[in-house]
N, C-alpha and C positions, 0 to 999 in steps of 0.2 A: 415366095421366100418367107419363112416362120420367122418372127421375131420376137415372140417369147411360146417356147413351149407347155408354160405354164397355164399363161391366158387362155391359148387356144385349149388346150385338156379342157378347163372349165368350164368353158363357150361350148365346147362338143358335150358335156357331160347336160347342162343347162338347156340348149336347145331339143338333146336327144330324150330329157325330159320333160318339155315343154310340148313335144311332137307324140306322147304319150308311146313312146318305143320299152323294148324291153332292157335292150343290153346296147353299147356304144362301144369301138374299138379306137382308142385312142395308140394312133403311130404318127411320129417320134415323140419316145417318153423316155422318161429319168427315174432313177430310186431316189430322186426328190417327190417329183409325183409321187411315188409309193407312198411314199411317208406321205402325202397328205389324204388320199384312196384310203389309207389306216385309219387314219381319223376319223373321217367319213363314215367309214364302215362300223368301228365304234363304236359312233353317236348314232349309226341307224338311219344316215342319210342313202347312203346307197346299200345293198342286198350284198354285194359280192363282187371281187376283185380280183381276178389270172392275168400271172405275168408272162409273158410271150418273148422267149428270146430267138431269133429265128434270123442266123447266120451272123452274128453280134447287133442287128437291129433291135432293140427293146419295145414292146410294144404292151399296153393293156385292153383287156375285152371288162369290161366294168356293166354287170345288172343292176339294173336301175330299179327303184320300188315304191316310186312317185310320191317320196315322201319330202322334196325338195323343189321349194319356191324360186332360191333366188342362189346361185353361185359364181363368184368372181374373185378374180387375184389384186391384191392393194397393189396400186403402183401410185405415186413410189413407195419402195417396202420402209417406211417410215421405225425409224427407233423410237421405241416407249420405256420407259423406264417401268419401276414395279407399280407407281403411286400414278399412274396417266391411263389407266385401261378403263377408267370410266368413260374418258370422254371419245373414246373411239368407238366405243359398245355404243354409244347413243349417234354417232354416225354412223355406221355402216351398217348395224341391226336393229329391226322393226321396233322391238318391246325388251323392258327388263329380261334376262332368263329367258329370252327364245334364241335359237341360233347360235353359232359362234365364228371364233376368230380363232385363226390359224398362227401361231408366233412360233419365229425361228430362235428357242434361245441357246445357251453354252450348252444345255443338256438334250437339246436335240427338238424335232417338233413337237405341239402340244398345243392344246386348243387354252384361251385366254383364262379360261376358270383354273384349270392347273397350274397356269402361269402364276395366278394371283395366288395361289394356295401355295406353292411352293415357293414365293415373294421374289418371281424372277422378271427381268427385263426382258425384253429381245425386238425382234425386228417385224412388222406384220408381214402375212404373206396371202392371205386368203379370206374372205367370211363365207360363210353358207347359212341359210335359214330354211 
């Protein structure tokens, strides 16, 4: 029984690069997922991302490019306001400017440095380094 399909994606993404693999198939997945795969891809953590839709199942095949230490989903997805992203950066990632944070805000996902640039609040949902 899955009880967050979020977790598990990042847990398969983290292990299938920890086990020095090329590519990981993440089933069941969300266009939530998407939007965070986007991110990722991005900033360069992962190579590339194909969406699989195969009988209304969703699924992703994600190449990996072993450029990522550490990925996990914040539970609980804690609210931050604009002026509080310091101190969750100094929790959940290693050094200033390495890595980042995944924030759900009004304008959609986006990694914590955008958040701060464009002086939004929202909810955490991820880090990666």
């Amino acid at each position: 029984m899955q009880q967050d399909p979020i977790v598990d994606a990042l847990t398969k993404i983290k292990n299938a690069e920890q086990a020095s693999k090329i590519d990981v198939r993440i089933c069941p997945a969300s266009n939530f997922l998407g939007e965070i795969l986007k991110i990722a891809k991005e900033n360069s953590y992962i190579e590339e991302y194909k969406k699989h839709d195969e009988k209304g199942i969703l699924s992703y095949t994600v190449k990996l490019c072993g450029k990522m230490n550490e990925c996990k989903a914040i539970k609980p997805r804690y609210a931050v306001k604009k002026t509080e992203f310091e101190k969750y950066e100094k929790r959940y990632l290693p050094a200033r400017d390495v890595g980042l944070i995944v924030v759900s805000t009004s304008d959609g996902l986006m990694t914590h440095t955008e958040a701060k640039a464009k002086k939004l609040g929202g909810r955490l949902v991820a880090f990666m380094y």
